[in-house]
N, C-alpha and C positions, 0 to 999 in steps of 0.2 A: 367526199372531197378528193380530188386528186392531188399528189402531189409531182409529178413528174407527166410530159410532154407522154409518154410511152403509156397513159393511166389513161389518157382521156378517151373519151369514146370514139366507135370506129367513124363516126358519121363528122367529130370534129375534125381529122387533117384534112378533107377536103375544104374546108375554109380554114387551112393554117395560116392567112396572110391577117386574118379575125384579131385584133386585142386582145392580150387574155392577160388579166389583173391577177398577180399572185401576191396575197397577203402575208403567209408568213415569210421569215426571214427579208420582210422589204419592208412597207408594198414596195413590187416594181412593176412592171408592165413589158409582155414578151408581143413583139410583134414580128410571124416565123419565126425565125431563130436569132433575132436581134433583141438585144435587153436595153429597155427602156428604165433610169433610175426616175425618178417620180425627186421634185426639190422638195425639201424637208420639210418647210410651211404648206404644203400641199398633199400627205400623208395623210391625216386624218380626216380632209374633207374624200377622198380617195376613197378610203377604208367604209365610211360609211356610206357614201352614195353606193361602194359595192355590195354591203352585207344589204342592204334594203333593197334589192334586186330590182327595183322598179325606180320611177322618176318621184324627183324630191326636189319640192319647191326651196328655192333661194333661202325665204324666212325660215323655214323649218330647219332646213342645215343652219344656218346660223345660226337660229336659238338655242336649237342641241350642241352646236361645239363650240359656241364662243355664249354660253346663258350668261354672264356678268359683263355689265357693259352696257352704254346704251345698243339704241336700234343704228344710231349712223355710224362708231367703231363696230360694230357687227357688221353690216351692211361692207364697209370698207377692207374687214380681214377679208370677207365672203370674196370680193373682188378682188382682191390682188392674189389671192389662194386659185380659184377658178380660173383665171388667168395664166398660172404658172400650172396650172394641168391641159389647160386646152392645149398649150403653147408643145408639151409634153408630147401628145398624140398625136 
């Protein structure tokens, strides 16, 4: 895990302009040397599309972070949360 810009491999700064999701003490999101804050309803879908390093269907994030509830408030947190992170990047 890196924690600092200075940690990461040498092959990373030549794409320093790359997103790069830093989970503790946030999430926030550094793009170059610009810090991106992540809005609060949009944190935990964030954290977990990162630690799962690969692509994660819609239903599947929202069963795991919103399981209580129907399918359509599921469906509707999924949307206005994914929304306020695309908006983000």
């Amino acid at each position: 895990m890196y924690t600092n810009q200075d940690d990461l491999p040498g092959d990373y700064h030549a794409h320093s302009d790359a997103p790069v999701i830093h989970l503790f003490a946030g999430p926030y999101v550094t793009v170059g040397a610009q810090r991106q804050e992540v809005p609060e309803g949009s944190k935990q879908l964030l954290a977990f599309v990162a630690l799962r390093r690969r692509r994660v269907e819609r239903r599947q994030a929202a069963g795991t972070l919103w399981p209580f509830g129907n399918e359509e408030r599921a469906s509707g947190n999924r949307v206005r949360r994914t929304g306020s992170a695309t908006r983000m990047v």
